[in-house]
C-alpha positions in Angstrom: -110.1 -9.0 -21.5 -109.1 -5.4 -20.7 -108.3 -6.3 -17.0 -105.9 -9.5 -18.7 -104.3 -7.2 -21.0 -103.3 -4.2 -17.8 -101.9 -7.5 -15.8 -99.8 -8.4 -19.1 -98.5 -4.8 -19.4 -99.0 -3.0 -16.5 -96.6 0.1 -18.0 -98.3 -0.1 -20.9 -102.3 0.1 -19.7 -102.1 1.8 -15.7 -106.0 1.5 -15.7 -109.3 0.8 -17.6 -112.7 2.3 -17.4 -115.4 -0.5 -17.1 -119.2 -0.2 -18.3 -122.3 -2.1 -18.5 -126.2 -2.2 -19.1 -127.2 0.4 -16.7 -130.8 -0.3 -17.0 -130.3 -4.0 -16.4 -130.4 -5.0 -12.2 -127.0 -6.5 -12.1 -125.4 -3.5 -13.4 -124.2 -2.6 -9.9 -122.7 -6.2 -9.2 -120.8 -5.9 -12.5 -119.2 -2.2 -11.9 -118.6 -2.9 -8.4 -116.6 -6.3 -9.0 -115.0 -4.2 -12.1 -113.4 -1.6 -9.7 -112.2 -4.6 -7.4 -110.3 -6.0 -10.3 -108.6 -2.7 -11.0 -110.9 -0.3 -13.2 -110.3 3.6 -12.6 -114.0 4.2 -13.2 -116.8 4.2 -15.2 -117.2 5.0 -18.4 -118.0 5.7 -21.1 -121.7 5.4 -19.7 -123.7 5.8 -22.6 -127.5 4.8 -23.0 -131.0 5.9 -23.8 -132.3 7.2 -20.5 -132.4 10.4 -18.2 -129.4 12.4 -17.7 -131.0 12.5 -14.0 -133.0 9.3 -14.4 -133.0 6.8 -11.9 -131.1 4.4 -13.9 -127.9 6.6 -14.0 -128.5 7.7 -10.2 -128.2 4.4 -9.3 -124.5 4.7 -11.1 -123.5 8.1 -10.0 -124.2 7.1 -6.4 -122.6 3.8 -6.8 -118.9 5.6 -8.1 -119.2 7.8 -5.1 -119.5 4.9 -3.2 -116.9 3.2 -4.7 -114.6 6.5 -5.2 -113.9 6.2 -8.5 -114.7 9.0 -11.7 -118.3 8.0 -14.0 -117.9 9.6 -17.1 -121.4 10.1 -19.3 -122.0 10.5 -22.6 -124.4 13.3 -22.9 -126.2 14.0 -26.6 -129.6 15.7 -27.2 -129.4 15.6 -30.9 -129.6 12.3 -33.1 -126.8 11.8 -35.6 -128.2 9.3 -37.4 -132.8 8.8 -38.4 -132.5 5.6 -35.7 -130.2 6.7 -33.2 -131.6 8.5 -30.4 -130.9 10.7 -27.7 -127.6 9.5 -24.4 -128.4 11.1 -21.3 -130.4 13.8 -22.1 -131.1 16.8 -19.9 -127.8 18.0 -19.6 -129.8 21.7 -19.5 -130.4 20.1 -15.8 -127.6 18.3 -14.1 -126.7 20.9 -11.9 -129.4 19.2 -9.7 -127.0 16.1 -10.1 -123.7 17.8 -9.3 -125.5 18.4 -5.8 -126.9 15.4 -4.9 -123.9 13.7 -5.2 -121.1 15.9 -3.8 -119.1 12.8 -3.1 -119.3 11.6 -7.0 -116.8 12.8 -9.5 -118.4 13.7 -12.9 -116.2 13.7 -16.2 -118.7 15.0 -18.7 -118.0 14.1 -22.3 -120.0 14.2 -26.0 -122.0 16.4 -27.9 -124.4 18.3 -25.4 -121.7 18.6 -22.9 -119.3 20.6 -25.2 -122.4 22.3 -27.5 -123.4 24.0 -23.9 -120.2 26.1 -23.7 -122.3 28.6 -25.6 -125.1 30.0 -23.7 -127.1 30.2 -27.3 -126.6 26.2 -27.2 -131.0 25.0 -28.5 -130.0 21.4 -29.3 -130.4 21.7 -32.9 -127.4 20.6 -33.9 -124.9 18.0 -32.6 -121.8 20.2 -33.6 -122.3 23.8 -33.8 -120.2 26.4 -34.9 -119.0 30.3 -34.9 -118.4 32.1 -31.9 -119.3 30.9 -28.4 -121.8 33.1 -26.2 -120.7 33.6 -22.8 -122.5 32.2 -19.8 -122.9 29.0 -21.5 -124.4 25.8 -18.9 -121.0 23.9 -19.4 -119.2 26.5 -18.5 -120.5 27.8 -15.7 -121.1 24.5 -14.3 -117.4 23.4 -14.2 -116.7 26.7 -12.8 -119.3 25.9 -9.6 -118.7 22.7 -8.9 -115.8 21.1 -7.6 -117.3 17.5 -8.7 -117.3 18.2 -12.4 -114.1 17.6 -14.7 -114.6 17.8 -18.6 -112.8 15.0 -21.4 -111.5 16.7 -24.3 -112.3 13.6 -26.7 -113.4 12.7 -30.0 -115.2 15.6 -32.8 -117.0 16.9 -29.8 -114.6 18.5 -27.7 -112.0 19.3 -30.7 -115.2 21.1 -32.6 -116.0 23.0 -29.2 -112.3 24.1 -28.5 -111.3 25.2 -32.6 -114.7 27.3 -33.0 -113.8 30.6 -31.4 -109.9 30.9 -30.4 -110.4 34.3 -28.2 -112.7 32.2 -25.8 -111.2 29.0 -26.1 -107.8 30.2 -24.8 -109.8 31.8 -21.7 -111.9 28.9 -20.8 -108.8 26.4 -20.7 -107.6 28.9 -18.2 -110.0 29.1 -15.9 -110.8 25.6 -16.0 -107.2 24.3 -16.3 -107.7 22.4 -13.2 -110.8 20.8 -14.4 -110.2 19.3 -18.4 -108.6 16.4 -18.9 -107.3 15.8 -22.7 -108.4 12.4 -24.7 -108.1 11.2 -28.1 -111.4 8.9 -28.9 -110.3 9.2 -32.5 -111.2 6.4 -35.5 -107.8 7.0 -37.2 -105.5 3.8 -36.8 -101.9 5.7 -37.7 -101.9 9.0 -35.6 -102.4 10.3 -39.2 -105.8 10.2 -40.4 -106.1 7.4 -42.2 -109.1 5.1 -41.9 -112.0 7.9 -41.0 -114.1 7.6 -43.2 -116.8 6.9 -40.5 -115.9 9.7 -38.6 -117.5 13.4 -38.5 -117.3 15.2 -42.0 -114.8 17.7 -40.4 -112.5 15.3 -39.0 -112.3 12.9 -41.8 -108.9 12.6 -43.0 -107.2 13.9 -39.5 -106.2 12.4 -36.1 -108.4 14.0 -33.7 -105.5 13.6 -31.0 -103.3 15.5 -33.1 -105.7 17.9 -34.1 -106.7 18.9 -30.3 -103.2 18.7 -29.0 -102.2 21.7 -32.0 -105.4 23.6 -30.6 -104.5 23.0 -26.5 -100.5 24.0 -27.5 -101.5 27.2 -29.6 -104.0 27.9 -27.0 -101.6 27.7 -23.5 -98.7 28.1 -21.8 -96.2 24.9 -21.3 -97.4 24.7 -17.1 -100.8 24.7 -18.2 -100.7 22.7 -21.8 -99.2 19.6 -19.1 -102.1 19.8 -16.5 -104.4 19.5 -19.2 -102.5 16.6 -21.2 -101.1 15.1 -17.8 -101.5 15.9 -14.1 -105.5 16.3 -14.2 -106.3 12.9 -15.6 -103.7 11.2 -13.0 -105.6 13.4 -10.1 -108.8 12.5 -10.9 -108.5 8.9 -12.0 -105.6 8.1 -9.5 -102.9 7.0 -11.5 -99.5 5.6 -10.7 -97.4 8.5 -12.1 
């Protein structure tokens, strides 16, 4: 359906991420015929198993085959009493980032963002208050070339509005490395319709709420890398 609608409005949709049932064997077959048809990568990958299990091996080898972007959907903490953990052992993945040098990581979700703080003990999904320096995600996107980051959903809003002094220095240094996204549930750019999402973000567009934080926290040069020129780097996009 997605790959109908970009061939109906080509302007209007550039590219599509394409997923599937990573633990099931024709997972690979699916992806591969996916990026054939016109998919920019994969994503969101996001299932009960190993951050560095051999499920999602299988699929970070596979996009650096294919040379196209896989981005995960890392959480260590359960939001809801059934839910479970995505991709856990994000404490770890630096291991990943060198096994496949070729493979271009866009992290994304709770544990991803929680880990800009080196005090990060996977106790909550969303923490807040000021970030401790040294944190994994931070250092991480700071060694590897591989890694990019998506700005997205409660996750990457709650990381960037918690402590202005650091946020403004860590979309800096990495402002070659984040890309901005929306993920939000509202259905007007204005809020309305959330009340499923996060506490803090109910009655708000995430979008507009992260695009306020990434304007008060940049210049104009590096506000449009983050909003603009990384995503069409990294996911190859006609500009």
């Amino acid at each position: 359906m997605v790959s109908i609608l970009q061939a109906q409005n080509p302007h209007r949709f550039p590219s599509w991420f394409a997923s599937s049932d990573i633990t099931k064997p024709q997972a690979e077959t699916i992806l591969t015929q996916a990026v054939k048809n016109g998919a920019a990568g994969f994503g969101e990958i996001k299932f009960h198993v190993a951050a560095d299990g051999p499920e999602l091996q299988r699929m970070y080898a596979l996009a650096g085959e294919l040379g196209v972007p896989i981005m995960v959907h890392f959480q260590e903490v359960w939001h809801t009493p059934t839910e479970g953990t995505f991709a856990s052992g994000w404490k770890r993945f630096a291991a990943m980032l060198k096994k496949y040098p070729r493979t271009k990581f866009i992290g994304h979700a709770d544990a991803f963002w929680a880990n800009i703080s080196a005090d990060y003990a996977e106790a909550e999904a969303y923490p807040t208050g000021p970030v401790a320096r040294g944190g994994v995600t931070d250092k991480l996107l700071g060694d590897y070339p591989n890694l990019f980051g998506d700005m997205s959903a409660n996750s990457g809003n709650n990381a960037l509005s918690r402590d202005p002094d650091f946020t403004k220095d860590f979309l800096y240094r990495h402002q070659s490395k984040l890309m901005f996204g929306s993920d939000c549930n509202c259905s007007d750019g204005r809020g309305s319709n959330t009340e499923r999402a996060a506490p803090r973000m109910r009655g708000k567009c995430v979008a507009r709420e992260t695009l306020t934080v990434l304007t008060n926290a940049t210049t104009p040069p590096v506000f449009r890398k983050l909003v603009w020129d990384n995503a069409h780097t990294v996911l190859k996009l006609p500009v």
